[in-house]
VOGU-3710 file (C-alpha; in Angstrom, 3 decimals, decimal comma):
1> xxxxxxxxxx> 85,203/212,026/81,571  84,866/215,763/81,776  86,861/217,535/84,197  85,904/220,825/86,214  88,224/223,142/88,132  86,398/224,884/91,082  87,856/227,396/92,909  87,289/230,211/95,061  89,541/234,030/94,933  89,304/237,370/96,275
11> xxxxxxxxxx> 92,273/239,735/94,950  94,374/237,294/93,231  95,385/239,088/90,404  98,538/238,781/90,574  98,952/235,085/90,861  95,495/234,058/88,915  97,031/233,389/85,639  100,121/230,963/86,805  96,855/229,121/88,252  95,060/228,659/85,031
21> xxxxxxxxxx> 97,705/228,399/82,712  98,917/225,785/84,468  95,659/223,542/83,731  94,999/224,358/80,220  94,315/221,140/78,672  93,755/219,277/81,309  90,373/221,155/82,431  87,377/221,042/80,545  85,885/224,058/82,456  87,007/226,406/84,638
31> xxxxxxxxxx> 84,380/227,677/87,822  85,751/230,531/89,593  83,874/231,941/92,748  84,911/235,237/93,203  84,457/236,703/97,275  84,956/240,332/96,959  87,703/240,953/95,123  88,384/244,030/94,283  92,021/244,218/92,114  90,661/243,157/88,623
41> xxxxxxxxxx> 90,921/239,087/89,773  86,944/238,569/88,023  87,649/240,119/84,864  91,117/238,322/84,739  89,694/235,372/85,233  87,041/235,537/82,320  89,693/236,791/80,175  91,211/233,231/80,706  88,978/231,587/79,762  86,895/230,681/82,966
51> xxxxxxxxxx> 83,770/231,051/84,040  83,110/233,855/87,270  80,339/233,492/89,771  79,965/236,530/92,405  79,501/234,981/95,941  78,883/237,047/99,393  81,633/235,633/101,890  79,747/234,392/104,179  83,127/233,592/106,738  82,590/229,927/105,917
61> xxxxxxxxxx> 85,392/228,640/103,337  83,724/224,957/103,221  80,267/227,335/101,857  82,147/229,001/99,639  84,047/225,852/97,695  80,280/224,202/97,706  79,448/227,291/95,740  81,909/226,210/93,668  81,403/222,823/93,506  77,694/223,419/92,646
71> xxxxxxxxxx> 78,384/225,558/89,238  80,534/222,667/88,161  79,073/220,343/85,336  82,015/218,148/84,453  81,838/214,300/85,572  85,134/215,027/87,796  86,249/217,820/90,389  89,390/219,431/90,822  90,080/222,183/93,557  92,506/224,169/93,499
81> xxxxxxxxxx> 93,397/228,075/94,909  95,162/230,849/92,839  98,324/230,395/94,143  98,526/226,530/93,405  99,974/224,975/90,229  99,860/221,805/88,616  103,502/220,954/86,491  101,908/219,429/82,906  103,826/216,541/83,546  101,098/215,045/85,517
91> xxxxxxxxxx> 98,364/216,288/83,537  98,624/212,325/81,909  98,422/210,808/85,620  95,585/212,697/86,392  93,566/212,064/83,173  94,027/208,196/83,106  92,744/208,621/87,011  89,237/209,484/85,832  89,096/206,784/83,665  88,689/204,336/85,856
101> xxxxxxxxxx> 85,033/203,199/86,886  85,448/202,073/90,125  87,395/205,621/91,791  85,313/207,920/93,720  88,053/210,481/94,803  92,017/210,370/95,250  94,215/212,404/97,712  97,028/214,106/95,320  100,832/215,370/96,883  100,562/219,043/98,529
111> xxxxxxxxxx> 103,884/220,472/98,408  104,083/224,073/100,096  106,955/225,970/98,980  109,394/227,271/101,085  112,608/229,646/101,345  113,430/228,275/104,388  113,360/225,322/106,330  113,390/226,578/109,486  109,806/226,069/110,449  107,868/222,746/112,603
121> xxxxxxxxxx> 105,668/220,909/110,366  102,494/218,853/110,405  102,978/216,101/108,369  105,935/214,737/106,614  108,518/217,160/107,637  110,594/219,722/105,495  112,127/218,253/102,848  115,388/219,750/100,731  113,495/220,374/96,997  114,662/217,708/94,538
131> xxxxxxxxxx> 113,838/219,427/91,133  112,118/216,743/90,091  109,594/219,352/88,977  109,804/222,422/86,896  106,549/224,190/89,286  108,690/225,251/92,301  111,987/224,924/91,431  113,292/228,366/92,627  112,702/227,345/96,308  115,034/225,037/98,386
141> xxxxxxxxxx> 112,384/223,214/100,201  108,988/222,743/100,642  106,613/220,715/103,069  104,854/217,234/101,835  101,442/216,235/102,469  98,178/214,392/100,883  95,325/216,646/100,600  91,547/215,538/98,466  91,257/217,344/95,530  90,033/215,622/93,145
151> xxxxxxxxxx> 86,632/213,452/93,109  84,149/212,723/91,196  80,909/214,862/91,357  78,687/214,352/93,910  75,564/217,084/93,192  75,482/218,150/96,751  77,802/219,779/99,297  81,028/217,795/99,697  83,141/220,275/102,325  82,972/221,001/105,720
161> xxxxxxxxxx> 84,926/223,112/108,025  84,972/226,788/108,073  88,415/227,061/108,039  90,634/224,170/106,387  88,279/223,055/105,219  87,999/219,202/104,062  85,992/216,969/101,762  87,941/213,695/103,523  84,518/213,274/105,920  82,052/213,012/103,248
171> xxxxxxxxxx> 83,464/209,997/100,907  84,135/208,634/104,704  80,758/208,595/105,921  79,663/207,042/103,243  82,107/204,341/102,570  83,887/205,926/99,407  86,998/204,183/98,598  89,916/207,854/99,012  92,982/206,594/96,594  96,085/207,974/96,452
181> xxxxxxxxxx> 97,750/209,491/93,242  101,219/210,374/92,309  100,329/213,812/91,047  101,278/216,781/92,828  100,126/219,967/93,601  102,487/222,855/93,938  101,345/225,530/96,547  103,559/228,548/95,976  101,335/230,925/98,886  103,705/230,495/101,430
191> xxxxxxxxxx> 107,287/230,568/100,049  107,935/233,655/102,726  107,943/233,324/106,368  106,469/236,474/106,986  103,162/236,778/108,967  100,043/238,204/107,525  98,730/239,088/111,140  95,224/240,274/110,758  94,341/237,356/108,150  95,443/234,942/110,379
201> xxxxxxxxxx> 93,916/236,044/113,553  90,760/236,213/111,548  91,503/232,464/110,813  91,865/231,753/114,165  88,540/233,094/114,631  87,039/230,863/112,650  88,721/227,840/113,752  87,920/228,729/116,917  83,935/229,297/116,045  84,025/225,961/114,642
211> xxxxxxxxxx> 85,338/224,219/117,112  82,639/225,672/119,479  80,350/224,809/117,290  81,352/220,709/116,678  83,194/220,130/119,939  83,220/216,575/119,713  85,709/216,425/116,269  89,349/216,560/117,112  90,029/217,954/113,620  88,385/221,087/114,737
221> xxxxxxxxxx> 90,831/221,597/117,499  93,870/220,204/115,460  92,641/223,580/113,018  92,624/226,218/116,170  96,337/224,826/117,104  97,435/225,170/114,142  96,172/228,351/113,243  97,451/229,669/116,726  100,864/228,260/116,735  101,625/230,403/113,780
231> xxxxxxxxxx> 100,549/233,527/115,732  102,475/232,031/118,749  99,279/232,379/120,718  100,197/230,375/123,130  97,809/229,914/125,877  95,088/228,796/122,906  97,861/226,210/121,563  97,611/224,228/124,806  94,002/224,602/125,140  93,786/222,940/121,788
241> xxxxxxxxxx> 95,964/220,263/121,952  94,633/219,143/125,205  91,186/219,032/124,021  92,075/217,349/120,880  93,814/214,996/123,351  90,589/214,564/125,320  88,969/213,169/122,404  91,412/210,889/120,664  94,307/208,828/121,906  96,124/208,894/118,813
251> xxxxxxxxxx> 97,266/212,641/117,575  99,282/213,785/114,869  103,342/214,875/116,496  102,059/218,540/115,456  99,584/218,244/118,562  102,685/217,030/121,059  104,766/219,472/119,337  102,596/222,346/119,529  101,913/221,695/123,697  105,660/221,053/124,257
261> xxxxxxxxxx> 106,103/224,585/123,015  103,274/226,013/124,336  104,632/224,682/127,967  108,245/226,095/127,704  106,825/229,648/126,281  104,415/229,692/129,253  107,233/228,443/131,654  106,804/224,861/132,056  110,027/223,615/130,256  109,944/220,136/132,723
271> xxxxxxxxxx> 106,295/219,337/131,719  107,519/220,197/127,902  110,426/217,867/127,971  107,899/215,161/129,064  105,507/215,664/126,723  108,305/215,324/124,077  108,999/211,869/125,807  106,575/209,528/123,884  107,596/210,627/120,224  111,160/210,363/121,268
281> xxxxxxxxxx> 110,622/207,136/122,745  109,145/205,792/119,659  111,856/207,461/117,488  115,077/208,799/119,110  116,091/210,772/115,781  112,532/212,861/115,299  114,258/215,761/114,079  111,232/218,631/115,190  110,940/216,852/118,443  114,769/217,240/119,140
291> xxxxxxxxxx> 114,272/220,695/118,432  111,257/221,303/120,672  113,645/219,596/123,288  116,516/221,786/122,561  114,104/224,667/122,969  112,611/223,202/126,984  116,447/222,521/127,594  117,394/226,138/126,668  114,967/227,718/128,271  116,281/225,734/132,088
301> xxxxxxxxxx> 119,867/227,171/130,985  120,589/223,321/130,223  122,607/224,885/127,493  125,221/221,883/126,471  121,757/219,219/126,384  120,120/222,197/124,008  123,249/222,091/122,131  123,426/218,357/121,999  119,473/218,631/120,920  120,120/220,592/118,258
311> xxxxxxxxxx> 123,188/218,693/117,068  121,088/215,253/116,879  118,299/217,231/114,852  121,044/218,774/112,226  122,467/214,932/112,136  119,094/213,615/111,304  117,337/215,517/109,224  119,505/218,461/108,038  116,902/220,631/105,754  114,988/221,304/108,820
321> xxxxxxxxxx> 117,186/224,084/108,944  115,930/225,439/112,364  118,325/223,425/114,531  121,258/225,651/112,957  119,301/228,758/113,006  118,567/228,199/117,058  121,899/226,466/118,003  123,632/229,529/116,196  121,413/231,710/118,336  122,023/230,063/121,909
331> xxxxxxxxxx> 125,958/230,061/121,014  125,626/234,327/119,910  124,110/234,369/123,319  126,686/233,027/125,130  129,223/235,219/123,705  131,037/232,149/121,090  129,874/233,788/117,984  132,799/232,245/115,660  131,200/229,232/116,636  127,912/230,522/115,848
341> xxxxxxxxxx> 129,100/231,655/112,573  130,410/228,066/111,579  126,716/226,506/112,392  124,652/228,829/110,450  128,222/227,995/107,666  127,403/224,333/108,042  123,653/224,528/107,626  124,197/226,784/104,365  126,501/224,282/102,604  123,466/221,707/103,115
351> xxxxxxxxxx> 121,060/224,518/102,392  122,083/226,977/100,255  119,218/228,575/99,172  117,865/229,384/103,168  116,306/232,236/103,147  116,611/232,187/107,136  120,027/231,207/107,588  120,920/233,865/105,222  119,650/236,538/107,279  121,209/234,771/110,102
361> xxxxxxxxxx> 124,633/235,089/108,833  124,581/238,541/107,206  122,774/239,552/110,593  125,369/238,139/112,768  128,257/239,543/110,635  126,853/242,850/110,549  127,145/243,448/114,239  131,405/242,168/113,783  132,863/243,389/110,812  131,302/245,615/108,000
371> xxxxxxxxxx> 133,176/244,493/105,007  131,806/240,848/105,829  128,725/241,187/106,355  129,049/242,867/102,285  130,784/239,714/101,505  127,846/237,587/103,184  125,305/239,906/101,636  126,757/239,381/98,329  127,073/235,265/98,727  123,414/235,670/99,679
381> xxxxxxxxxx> 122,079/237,230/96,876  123,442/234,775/94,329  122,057/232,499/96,112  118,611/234,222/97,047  118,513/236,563/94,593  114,646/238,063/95,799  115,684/238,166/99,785  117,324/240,475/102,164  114,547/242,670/102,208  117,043/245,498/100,003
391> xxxxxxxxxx> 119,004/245,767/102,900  121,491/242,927/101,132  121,595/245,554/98,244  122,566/247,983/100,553  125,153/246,708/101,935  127,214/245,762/99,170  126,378/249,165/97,012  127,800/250,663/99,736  130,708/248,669/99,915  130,966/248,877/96,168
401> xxxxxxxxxx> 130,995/252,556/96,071  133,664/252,838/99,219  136,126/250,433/97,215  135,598/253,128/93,815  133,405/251,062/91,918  130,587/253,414/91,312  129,292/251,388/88,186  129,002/248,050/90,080  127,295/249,727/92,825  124,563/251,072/90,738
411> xxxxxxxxxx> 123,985/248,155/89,114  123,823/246,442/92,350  120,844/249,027/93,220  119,212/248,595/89,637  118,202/244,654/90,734  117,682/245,603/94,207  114,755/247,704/93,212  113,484/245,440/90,569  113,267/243,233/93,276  111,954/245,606/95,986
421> xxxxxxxxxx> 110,674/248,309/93,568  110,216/252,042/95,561  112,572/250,879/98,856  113,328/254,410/99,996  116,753/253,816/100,661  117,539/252,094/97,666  115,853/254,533/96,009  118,025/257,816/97,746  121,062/255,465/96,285  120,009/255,577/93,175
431> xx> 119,247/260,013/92,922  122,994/260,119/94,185
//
């Protein structure tokens, strides 16, 4: 069985290679649609081996990976995007897979990489990263889900959706057995929690264009949630979850979590804490529900329940890291900051690679004490060597050069700039 890699890139230079490199031997061909890009991504590509198509964007992502799809000639499909990796150890899984006759497609693991585990999430929860892989292993958690990436060839158009967009519907509609495989892919996109605000409003957009357009699928509306909840749009996250409630009885907990948000943001904290009732009800210790509850109960300045909230979600599922990172921040706001500091302590020794709680601590030390917010900053970067922004590097150069340890300092500000390379100040340090 020959296998095809289709995917689609615009300015992925920089992450491109990892990509390919990581499916050598494995892929028979390699079928890169290129939308635009403009940083060298097309001739990198051919340099690698693979095979570059030029394709107008046409705002449609499910056009665009049927571009892809269509230039393909192997027997099998695999779709990936440049900042996804497969680890070779599953490159066997995945090659007895196609050998088998009576397979149409298979669902592989999606884990998305994180430095922190302070986010909600749609499927399975954040999970604590068990290096069972090399692909990954620098990050302390990462989010696990199924996605459909690999099927056989079909000669026609096989996704729909212009944003997340999904081949599921096809082999539904048509009665195509969808197996699952233990194989994983490693999505590395979105180790930062950073916002890229003009790319996702324009995915908003989208989602919300589609939705217009097909109405009647709840998946549409699950896509404009989504896509709104991470630009904390509010008003739109309620819309959608209502509508997708409207058509389906039966919703993912992202849809009850997103309106129980929504409600306490917009001031309806009771009407939140009700909403939360039904996946509480089913299961007392659903870890982002207790948070979402903590949240409602904080905002009616029930501040002991929020507490309590946030407690049961640490209890039950502790590298969801955003119950320490909120209780810490409703305690600093009632004035008990030592006990603020021993939350965000307590989620670190379960964590200690959170990007988030990191900042958390140095943050809250830096408004105390100096000299330990230095000491923070330099517990930090051993453990997070890439974070702090340079201001972790700061701090402790500083420090360094206060105690007479000019050498230490500037080596200190050598690996803060090759990890932030021009930061201004960091830079001034280094003149001096």
């Amino acid at each position: 069985m020959r296998l095809s890699l289709a995917m689609i890139v615009k300015n992925e230079a920089p992450r491109l290679a990892h990509c390919l490199e990581s499916v050598r031997g494995l892929v028979d061909e390699m079928i890169v649609v290129d939308t635009g890009s403009t940083d060298g991504t097309a001739d990198l590509a051919r340099s690698l081996g693979a095979t570059v198509l030029p394709h107008a964007w046409q705002d449609d992502f499910a056009e665009a990976r049927n571009a892809a799809l269509a230039a393909c000639t192997g027997d099998w499909i695999l779709v990936l995007d440049a900042d996804e990796a497969l680890d070779a150890r599953d490159h066997g899984a995945i090659r007895t897979a196609l050998e088998d006759p009576s397979a149409h497609a298979y669902r592989l693991w999606m884990r998305n990489y994180l430095k922190s585990g302070a986010f909600l999430s749609a499927e399975r929860g954040i999970q604590a990263n068990d290096d069972r892989y090399g692909e990954g292993r620098a990050y302390g958690h990462f989010q696990l889900g199924r996605r459909l990436r690999l099927f056989r060839a079909q000669g026609q158009p096989v996704f729909e959706g212009r944003v997340h967009e999904l081949a599921d519907p096809y082999f539904e509609a048509r009665a195509l057995e969808i197996r699952d495989l233990d194989a994983t892919i490693h999505h590395l996109g979105k180790v930062g929690y950073g916002k890229d605000l003009t790319k996702q409003a324009h995915y908003l957009a989208l989602a919300q264009a589609d939705a217009r357009a097909h109405g009647e699928d709840p998946q549409r509306h699950w896509n404009v949630l989504n896509e709104a909840m991470a630009l904390e749009d509010w008003p739109v996250v309620l819309e959608a979850a209502q509508a997708y409630l409207r058509l389906r009885d039966q919703a993912p907990a992202l849809v009850f979590l997103g309106s129980a948000k929504a409600m306490t943001a917009l001031g309806r904290a009771p009407e939140a804490l009700e909403t939360l009732r039904s996946l509480l009800d089913a299961d007392p210790s659903h870890a982002p529900a207790l948070v979402v509850k903590g949240e409602a109960l904080a905002a009616l300045g029930r501040t002991d329940e929020a507490l309590a909230a946030y407690g049961a979600a640490m209890a039950a599922q502790p590298a969801l890291t955003l119950s320490f990172f909120l209780a810490a921040r409703l305690l600093d706001g009632q004035g008990r900051g030592d006990l603020a500091r021993r939350v965000l302590e307590a989620g670190l020794d379960q964590n200690p690679q959170d990007l988030r709680l990191w900042e958390a601590l140095v943050g809250h030390s830096a408004r105390f004490d100096a000299a330990r917010a230095a000491a923070d900053a330099w517990d930090a970067l051993q453990a997070v060597p890439d974070g702090g922004e340079g201001i972790w590097h700061l701090l402790v150069a500083r420090t360094l050069e206060g105690q007479g340890d000019p050498e230490e300092a500037r080596e200190v500000v050598r690996r803060g700039l090759e990890a932030f390379p021009g930061h201004p100040e960091l830079v001034a340090l280094a003149g001096r």
